[in-house]
N, C-alpha and C positions, 0 to 999 in steps of 0.2 A: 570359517563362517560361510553361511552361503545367501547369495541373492538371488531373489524373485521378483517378478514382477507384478502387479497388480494393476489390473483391469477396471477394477471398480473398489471406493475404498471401503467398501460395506463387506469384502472377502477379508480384514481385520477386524479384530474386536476396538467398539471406540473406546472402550478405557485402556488395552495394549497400545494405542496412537497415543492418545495423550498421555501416556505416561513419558512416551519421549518427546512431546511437546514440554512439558511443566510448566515452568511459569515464562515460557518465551514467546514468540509473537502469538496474538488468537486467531489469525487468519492462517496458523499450520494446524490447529485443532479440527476434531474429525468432525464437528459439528456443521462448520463451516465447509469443509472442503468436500465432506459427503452432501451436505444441501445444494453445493453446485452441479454437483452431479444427478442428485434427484429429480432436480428438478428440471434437469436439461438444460442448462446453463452452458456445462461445458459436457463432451459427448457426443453423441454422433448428429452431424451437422453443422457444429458449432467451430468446427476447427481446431477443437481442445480437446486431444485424444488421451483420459487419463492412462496414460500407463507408470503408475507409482514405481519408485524401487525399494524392496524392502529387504534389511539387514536380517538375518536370523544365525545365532548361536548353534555348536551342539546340541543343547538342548530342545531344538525346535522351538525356543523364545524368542521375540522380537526384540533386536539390539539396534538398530537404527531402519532408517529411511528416510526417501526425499520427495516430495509432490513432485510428479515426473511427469510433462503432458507432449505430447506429437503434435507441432504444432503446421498447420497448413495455410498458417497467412500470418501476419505482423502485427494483430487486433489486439487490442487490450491488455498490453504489455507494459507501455510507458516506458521503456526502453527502448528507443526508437530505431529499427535497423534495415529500416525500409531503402537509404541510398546505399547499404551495403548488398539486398536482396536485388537491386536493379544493376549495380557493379558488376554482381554475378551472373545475373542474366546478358549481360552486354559480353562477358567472354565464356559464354558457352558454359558457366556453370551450375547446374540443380542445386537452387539454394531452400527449398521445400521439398518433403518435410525437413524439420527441422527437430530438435528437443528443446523444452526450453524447462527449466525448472524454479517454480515461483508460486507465487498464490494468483490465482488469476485476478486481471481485473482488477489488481491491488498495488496499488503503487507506496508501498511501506517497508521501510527494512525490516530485516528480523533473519531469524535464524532458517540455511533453507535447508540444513542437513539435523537429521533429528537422531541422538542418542540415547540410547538408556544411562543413568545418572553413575551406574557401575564401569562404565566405558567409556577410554578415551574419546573424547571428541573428535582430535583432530583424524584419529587412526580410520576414523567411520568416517571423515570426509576427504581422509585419501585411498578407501574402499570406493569407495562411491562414485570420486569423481575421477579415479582412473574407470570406473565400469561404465561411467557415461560419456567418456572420451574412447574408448574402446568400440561402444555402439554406433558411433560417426563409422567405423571400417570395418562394423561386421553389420550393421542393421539399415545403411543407405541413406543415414543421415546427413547432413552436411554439417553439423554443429550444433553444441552444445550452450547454453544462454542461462547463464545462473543469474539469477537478478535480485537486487534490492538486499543483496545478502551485507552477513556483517564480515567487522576486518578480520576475524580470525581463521573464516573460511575461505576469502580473499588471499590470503599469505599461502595457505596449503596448495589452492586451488594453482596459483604462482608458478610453485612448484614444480607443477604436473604441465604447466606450459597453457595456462591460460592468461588470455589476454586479460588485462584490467580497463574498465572503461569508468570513469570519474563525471558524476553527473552532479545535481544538487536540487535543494528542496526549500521551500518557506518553512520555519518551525518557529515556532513559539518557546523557550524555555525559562522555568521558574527558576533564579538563583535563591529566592528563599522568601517570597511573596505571601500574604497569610489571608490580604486584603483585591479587590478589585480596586480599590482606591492606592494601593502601594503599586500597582503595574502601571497605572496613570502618571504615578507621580515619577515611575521612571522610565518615561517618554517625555524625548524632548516639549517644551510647552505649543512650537505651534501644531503638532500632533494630538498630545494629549487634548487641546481645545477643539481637535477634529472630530475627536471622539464622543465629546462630553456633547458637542452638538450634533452630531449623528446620532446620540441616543435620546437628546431632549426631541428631534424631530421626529422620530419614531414613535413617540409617546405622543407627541402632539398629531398624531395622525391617528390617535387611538386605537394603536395594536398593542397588545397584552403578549408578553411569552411567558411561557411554561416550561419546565425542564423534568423532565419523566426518566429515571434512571433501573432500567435490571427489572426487576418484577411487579416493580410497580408502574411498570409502562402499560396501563387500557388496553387490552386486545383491540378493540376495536380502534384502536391507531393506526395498526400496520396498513389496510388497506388504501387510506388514505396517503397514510407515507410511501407507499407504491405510487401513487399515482401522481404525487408529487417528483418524485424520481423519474419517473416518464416524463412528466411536463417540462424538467430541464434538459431530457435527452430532445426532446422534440421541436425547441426554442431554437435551436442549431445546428446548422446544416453540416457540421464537423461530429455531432451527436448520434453514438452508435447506443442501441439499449440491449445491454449485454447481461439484465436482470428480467426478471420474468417475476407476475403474482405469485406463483405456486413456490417460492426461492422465499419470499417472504413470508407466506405463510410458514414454510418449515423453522425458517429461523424464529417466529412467535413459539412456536410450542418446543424447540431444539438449546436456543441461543439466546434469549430472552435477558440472561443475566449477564451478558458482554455488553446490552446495549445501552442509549442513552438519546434519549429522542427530546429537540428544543420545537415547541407549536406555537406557531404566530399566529393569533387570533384578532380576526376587529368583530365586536359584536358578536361574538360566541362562534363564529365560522368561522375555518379554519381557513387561513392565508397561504402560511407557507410553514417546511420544517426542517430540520435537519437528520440524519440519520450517522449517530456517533459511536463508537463502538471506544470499549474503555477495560483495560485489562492492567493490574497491577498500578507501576507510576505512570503509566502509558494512553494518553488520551486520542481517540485516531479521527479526524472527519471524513467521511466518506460518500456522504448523499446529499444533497438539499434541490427543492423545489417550492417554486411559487407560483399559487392559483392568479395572483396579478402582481402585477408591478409597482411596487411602494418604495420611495426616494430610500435608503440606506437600509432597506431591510435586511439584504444579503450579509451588510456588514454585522448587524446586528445578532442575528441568526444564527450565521456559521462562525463568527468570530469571537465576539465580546459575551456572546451568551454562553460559548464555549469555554472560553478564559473562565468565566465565573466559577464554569461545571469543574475545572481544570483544579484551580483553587478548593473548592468542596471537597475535591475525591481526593487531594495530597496530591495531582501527579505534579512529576516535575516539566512533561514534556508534552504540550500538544500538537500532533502533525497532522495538519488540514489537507494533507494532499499535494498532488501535482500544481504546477500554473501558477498563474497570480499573484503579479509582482505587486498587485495593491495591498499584498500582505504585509510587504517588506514595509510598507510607509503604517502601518499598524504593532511594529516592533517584532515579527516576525522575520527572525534574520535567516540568511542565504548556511544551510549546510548537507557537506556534500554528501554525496549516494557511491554509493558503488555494485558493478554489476562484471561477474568473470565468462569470458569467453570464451571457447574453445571454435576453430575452425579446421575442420580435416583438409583441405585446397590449401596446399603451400603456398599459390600463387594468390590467392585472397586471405588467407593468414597475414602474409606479408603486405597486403597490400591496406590490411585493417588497422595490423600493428603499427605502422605509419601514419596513420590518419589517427591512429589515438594516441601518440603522442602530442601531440598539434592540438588536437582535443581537450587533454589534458590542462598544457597550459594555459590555454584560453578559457577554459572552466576557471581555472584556478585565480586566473586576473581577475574575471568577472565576479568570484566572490570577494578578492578582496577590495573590488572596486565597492561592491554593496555593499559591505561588512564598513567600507568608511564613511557612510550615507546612512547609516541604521539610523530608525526611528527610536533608539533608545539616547540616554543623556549618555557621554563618557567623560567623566573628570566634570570638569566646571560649563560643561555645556548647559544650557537652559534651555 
């Protein structure tokens, strides 16, 4: 087999990409990852230099590949590796560029190495990820950053002598819910009456939502849902805006049918929304914004409106994102992430690999500290 690299993902055909996508994350589809680039999202300037790896056969077929980006800062990762990049600079090591291989901007697991359905998997991500531990000592990188990936590429990636780093997430998961009234009924009760009045006071403040799903989402939404997404970048002095108008238009006329938009209106204007993206059993939140500030909106919005949509579509799983331990008291329990490392510097290898140990087990206390605190009933709790 041989690999190439690619510059820009519009030098493949998007249905050769997605066919070794299938049915696994939709932030590795070419719809998505070519609008980041179109639209200058990531590219020159942005610190996100795509350079894809792609797998090809004998046959000049495409057998796998991975979203490959050059990265020249720590931005928009969610993997946060900022006190390892100042480590490095403290003994004289060039920790930029870097690779980092992920969806940008996307903090969700899923698959980061892509097969055709004829070929091993694992075989294509110990292709792969020795070619991208290889480029740390021939291309002047300092390391390699797989992230958000799942365990089976984890275990290979292992292997090949990458570090594991154990993180974790708020999720929501259905064990077999049909009803919005059955997820109620299994939270404990002085929750479940947090909710039931966080939703009566939303109403009593006469905001109406809406849930618009795939092609039936109003063109004329997107803009406004841009500008809503800007509004919570701009709320924050921690708020980088790593999205652009021209990123949502593509996705209106490209992606339309992954999406899933909740509109909070008082009086026919438009309040605030969400921006959901929804693939197989797999529900994801990824945007929301609001034109003002209304007592439990956010909850309403991003969460309960979402659970509904969750319940509707059969998924079993909604994952809202990074942050926000106010999830956790909404039955959204603590589960872990994982992200594999490579570092070419023996002396910062070693020096990671120690610190994520240590890491490790403190990740691990702390969820089981949450997981005993769930806002769900266990046994005869009420």
């Amino acid at each position: 087999m041989k690999i190439t690299t690619l510059n820009d993902l519009h030098e493949v055909a998007p249905d050769a990409w997605n066919a070794l996508v299938g049915e696994a994350s939709p932030f590795l589809e070419w719809a998505w990852l070519a609008s980041l680039e179109e639209a200058g999202c990531v590219g020159r300037g942005s610190g996100w230099r795509p350079q894809h790896l792609a797998l090809w056969d004998d046959y000049g077929r495409l057998a796998g590949a991975c979203p490959l980006y050059v990265k020249e800062h720590s931005q928009g990762e969610f993997v946060f590796d900022h006190g390892w990049a100042q480590a490095a600079a403290r003994a004289g090591i060039r920790y930029y560029p870097k690779l980092v291989v992920a969806s940008p901007f996307t903090p969700a697991t899923g698959v980061r190495f892509l097969a055709r359905s004829d070929i091993d998997r694992a075989r294509v991500v110990r292709v792969l990820g020795t070619a991208l531990r290889d480029l740390c000592a021939d291309g002047g990188y300092s390391s390699v950053h797989v992230n958000f990936c799942v365990p089976e590429e984890a275990a290979v990636l292992a292997d090949l002598g990458y570090l594991r780093r154990t993180g974790y997430q708020f999720q929501w998961s259905n064990p077999g819910w049909r009803t919005f009234d059955d997820y109620l009924a299994a939270l404990r009760s002085k929750r479940r009456n947090q909710v039931r009045r966080e939703q009566r006071e939303l109403v009593a403040s006469d905001v109406v939502l809406s849930t618009y799903v795939g092609e039936a989402i109003p063109d004329e939404l997107f803009a406004p849902m841009f500008d809503l997404y800007r509004s919570t970048v701009e709320k924050f002095a921690w708020g980088h805006q790593y999205l652009n108008a021209r990123l949502f238009g593509l996705l209106r006329r490209r992606w339309k049918h992954r999406l899933a938009f909740v509109i909070a209106r008082r009086r026919g204007r438009i309040l605030a929304g969400a921006f959901n993206v929804w693939k197989g059993a797999l529900l994801y939140g990824r945007y929301w914004g609001a034109f003002e500030d209304v007592r439990h909106l956010h909850f309403n919005v991003c969460y309960y409106a979402a659970i509904e949509l969750a319940l509707a579509l059969g998924a079993r799983r909604f994952e809202p994102g990074a942050g926000g331990e106010f999830k956790h008291l909404r039955g959204f329990d603590a589960c872990p992430t994982t992200s594999m490392h490579f570092l070419g510097d023996a002396r910062l290898a070693d020096a990671v690999r120690r610190y994520l140990v240590e890491e490790r087990r403190a990740v691990g206390r702390e969820i089981d500290w949450l997981d005993s605190r769930t806002a769900l009933r266990r046994g005869d709790q009420a």
